[in-house]
C-alpha positions in Angstrom: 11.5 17.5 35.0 9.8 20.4 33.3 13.4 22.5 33.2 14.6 19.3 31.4 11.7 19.1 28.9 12.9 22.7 27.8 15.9 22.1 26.8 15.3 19.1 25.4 13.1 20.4 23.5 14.9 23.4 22.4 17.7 21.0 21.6 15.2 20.1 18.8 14.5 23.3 17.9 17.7 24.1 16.9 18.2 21.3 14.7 15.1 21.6 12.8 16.8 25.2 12.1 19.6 23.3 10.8 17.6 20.8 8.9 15.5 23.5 7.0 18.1 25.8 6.3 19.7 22.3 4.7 16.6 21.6 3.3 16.3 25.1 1.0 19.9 24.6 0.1 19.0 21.4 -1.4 16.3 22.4 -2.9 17.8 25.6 -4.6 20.1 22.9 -6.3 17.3 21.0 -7.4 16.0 23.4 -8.6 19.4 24.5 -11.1 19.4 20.3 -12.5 15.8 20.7 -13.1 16.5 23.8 -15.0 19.2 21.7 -16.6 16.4 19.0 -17.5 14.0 21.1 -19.0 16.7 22.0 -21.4 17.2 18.2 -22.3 13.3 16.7 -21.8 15.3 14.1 -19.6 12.5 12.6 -17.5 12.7 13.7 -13.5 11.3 10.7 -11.8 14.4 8.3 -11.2 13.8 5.3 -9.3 17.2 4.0 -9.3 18.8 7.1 -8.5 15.8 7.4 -5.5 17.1 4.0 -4.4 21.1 4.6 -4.9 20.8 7.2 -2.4 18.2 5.3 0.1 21.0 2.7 0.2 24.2 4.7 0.7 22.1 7.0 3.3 21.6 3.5 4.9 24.2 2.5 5.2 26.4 5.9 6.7 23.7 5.7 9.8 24.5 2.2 10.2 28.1 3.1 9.9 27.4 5.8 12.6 25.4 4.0 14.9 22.2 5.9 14.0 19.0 5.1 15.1 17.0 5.2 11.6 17.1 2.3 9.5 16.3 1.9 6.1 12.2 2.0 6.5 12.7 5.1 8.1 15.1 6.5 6.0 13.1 5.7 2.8 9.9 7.5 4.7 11.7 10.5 5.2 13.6 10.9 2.0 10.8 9.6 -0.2 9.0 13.2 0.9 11.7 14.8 -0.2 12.2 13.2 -3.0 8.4 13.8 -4.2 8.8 17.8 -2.7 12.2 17.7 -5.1 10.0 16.5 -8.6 7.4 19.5 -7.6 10.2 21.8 -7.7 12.1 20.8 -10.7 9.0 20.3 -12.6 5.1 20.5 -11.6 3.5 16.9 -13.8 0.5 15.8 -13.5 0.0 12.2 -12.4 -2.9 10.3 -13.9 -4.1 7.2 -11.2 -7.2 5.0 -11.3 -9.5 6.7 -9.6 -11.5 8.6 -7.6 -9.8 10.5 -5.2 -9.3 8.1 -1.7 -8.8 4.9 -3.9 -5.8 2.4 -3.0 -4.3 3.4 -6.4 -4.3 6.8 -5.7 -2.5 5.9 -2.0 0.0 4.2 -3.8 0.9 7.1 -6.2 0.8 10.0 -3.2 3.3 7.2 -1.5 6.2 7.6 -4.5 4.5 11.6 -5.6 3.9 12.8 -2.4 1.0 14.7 -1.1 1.4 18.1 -3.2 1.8 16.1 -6.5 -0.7 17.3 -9.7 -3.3 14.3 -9.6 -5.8 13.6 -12.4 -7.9 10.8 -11.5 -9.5 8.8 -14.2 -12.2 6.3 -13.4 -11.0 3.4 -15.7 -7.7 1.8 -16.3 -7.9 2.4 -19.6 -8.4 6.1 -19.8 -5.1 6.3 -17.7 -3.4 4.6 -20.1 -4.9 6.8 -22.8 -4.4 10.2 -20.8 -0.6 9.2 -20.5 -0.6 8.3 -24.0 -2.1 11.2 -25.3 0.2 13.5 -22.7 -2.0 14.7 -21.2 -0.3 13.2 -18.3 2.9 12.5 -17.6 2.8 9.5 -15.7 -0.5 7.0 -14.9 -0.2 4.7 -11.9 -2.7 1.5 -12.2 -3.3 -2.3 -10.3 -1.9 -4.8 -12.4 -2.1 -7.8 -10.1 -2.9 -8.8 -6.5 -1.7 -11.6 -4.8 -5.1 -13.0 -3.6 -7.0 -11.9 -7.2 -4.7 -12.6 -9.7 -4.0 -10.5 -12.7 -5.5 -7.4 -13.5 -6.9 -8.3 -17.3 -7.3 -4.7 -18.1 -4.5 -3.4 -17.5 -2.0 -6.1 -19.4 -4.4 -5.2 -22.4 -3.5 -2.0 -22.0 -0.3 -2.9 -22.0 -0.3 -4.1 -25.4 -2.7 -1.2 -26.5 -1.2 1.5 -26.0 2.6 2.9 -26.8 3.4 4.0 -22.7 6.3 2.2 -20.9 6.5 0.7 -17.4 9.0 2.8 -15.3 8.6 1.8 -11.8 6.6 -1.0 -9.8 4.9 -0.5 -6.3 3.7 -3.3 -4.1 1.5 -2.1 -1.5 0.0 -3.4 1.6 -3.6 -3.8 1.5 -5.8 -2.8 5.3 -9.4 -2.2 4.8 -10.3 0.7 7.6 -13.3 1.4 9.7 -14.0 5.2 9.2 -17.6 7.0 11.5 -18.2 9.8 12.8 -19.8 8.0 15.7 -17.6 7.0 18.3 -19.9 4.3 19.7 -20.2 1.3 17.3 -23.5 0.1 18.6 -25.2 3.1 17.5 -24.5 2.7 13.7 -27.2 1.7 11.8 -25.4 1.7 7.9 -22.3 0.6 6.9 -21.2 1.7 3.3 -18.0 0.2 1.4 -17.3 -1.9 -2.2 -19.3 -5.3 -2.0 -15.5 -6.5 -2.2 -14.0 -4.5 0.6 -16.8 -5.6 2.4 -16.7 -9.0 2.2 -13.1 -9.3 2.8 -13.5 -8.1 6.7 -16.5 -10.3 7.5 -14.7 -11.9 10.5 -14.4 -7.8 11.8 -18.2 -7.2 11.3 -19.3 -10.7 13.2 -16.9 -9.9 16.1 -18.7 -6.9 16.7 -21.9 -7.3 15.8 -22.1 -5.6 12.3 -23.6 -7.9 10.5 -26.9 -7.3 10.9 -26.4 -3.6 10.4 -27.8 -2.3 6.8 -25.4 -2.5 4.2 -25.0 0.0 1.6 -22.6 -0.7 -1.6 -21.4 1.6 -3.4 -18.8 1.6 -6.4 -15.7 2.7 -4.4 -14.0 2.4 -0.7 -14.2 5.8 -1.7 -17.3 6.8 -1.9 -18.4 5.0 1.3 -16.1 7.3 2.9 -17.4 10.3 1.3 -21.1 9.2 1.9 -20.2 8.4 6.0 -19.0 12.2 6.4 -22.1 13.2 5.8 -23.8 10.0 8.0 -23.5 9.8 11.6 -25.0 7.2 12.1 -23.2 5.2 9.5 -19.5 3.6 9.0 -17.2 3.1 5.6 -14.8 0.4 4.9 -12.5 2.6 3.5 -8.6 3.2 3.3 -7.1 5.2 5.4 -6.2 7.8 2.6 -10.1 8.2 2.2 -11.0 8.5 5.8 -8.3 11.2 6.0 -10.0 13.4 3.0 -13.1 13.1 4.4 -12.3 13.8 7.7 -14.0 10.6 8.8 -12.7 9.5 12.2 -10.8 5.7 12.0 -12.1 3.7 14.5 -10.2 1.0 13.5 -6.9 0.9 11.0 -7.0 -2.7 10.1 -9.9 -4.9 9.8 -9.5 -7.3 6.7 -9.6 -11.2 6.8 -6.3 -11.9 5.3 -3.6 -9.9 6.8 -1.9 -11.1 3.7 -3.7 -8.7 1.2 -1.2 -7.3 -1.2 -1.1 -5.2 -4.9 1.4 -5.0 -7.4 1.0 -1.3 -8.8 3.1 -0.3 -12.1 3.9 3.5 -13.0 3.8 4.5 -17.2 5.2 7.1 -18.9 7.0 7.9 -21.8 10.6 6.9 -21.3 13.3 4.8 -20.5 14.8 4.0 -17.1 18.6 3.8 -16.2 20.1 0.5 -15.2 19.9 0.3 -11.5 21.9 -3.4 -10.9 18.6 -5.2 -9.9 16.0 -4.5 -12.9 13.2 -6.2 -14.4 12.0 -6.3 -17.9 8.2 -6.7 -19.5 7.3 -8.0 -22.0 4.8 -9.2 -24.2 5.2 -12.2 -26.9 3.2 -14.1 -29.0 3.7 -17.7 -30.2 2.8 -19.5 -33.4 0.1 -21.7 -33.2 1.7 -24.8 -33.4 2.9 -27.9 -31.1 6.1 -26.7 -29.1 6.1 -23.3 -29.8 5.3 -22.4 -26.3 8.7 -24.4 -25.1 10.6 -22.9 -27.8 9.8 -19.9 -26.4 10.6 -20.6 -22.8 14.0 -22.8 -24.1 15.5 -19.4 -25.2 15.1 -18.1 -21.9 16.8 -21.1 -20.1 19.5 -21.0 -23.2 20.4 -17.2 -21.9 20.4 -18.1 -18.6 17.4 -15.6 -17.9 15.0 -15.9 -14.5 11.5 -15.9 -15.7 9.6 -14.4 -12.9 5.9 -14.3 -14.1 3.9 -15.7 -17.3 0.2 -14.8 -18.1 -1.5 -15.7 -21.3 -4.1 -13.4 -22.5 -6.6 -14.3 -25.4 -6.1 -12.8 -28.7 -8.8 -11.9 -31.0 -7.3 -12.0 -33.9 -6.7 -15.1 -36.3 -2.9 -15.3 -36.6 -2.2 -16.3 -32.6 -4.4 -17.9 -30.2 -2.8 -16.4 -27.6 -0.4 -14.1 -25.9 1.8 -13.9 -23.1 2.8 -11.2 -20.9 6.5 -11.9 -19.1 8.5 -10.3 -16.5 11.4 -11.2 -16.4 14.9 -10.4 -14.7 17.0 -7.8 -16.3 17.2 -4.6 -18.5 16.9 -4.1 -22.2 21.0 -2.2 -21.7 21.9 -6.1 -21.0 22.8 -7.8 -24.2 21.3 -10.8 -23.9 18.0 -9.1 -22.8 18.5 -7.4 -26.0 19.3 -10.2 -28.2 16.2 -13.0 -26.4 13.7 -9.8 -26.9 14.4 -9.1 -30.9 15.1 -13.1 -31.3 11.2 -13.6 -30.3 9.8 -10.5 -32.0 8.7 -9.2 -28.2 6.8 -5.9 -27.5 9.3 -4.4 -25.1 6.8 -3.3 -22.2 9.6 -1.3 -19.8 12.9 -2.3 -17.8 12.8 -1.2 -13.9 14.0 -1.2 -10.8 12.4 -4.8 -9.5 10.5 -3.6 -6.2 8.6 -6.7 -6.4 
């Protein structure tokens, strides 16, 4: 068995020689179009071009018989993608922060781990350090399926002259991080008041509710403060446990298994048609019977999929309110084109829909 475990293994071996030296080949061409790029300003994060080759890469292993399928594939080549972007150009990447939050999992999961990250502690100041380029691209929540809309960020929206190029949804799992090993012997359990109360089924099952309870203003922080506390345990993500070197005891401890956000990328360009976009937008009606339907009638009259509405108050006297839309399609389409300067919309971003 052992003799067999050798060669297996250096079977392995000598295809992980093959895939680097394919791997430096690629990347020495990357590293020519970047060079190409900087030259033009043309914007190196392309989502559509990301999931073009996902798909055909897809579907050759299916056409071979191959074991990955397409969550594996993306895994892989999402690395590579994110390693790829470093080369051709180091950007920074502004997220809501600090370091260890959900937001800033979701923009290490499309950046990748050796990305330039500036984390901001308010939504607004990512859409300002984006605006002000001192970023290149800001990654914030705008809605979560159990919460609703993130108010902030939609007013940013409006505010500030960035475009949405890319969405994210992301799984939610609330961890438990502690240096202890034995759960009876914590004493302190720090996390959000939200986190925490969202895995209160977890902490009666095992007996945690008793146990002090320290809030703090981030899963983050409780993570930070149990590496220093053993005799405590955070509620944390798993992207905070994992810079603080905090043990998981347990991956996934939430209530509702169902616990989703909707993350949206800014910058300061425009994304290619990808087939299977959606646009943003924001638009204001006249404060008068029916002008809400007339608004919705043009969409119906282009034959146009309206996939979300939110109205936001206004402040000032003209409008009582706003809306923000996403709807299906991208500002190349003509009758995207034509509904959008027939309303008078603030064009928020068209993207690959992810969502």
């Amino acid at each position: 068995m052992e003799s067999e475990l050798k060669k297996l293994r250096k079977e392995i071996d000598e295809i992980d020689n093959k895939i680097l030296e394919l791997l430096n080949k690629r990347m020495e061409i990357v590293k020519k179009v970047g060079e190409l790029k900087n030259n033009t300003n043309a914007p190196i994060y392309r989502p559509e071009r990301e999931k073009e080759i996902i798909e055909r890469l897809t579907k050759l292993s299916k056409a071979q018989n191959g074991i990955l399928g397409r969550d594996e594939i993306e895994a892989i080549f999402l690395e590579i993608f994110a390693v790829s972007r470093s080369l051709e150009r180091k950007e920074r990447i502004a997220f809501l922060g600090p370091i260890g939050t959900y937001t800033h999992q979701a923009a290490e999961s499309r950046f990748g781990a050796n990305a330039k990250y500036l984390p901001i502690l308010n939504i607004e100041g990512v859409f300002k350090a984006v605006a002000n380029k001192e970023a290149k691209y800001g990654v914030v929540p705008i809605e979560n399926n159990t919460e609703g809309v993130v108010g902030i960020t939609l007013d940013s929206l409006k505010k500030y002259d960035v475009k949405i190029v890319a969405e994210i949804c992301m799984d939610i799992h609330h961890s438990f991080a502690s240096l202890q090993d034995d759960i009876t012997k914590i004493k302190r359990i720090y996390s959000h008041p939200q986190g925490y109360n969202q895995c209160l089924n977890f902490l009666e099952t095992h007996g945690l509710l008793d146990v002090e309870f320290i809030p703090t203003e981030s899963t983050a922080k409780a993570a930070k403060l149990a590496s220093k506390d053993k005799e405590s345990g955070a509620i944390c993500s798993k992207i905070a446990a994992k810079l603080y070197n905090v043990p998981l005891l347990f991956e996934k401890i939430e209530d509702n298994n169902a616990n989703r956000t909707r993350f949206i990328i800014i910058s300061d360009f425009k994304t290619q048609k990808s087939g299977n976009d959606k646009t943003s937008v924001i638009a204001k009606t006249s404060h008068k019977s029916g002008a809400l339907y007339e608004l919705l009638k043009s969409f119906k009259e282009k034959n146009i999929n309206i996939l979300k509405i939110e109205s936001r108050p206004n402040k000032d006297d003209t409008f009582n309110a706003w809306f923000y839309l996403d709807f299906e399609g991208h500002i190349d389409d003509e009758k995207v084109r034509e509904i959008i300067e027939k309303n008078n919309m603030l064009w928020l971003g068209s993207y690959l829909k992810n969502c």
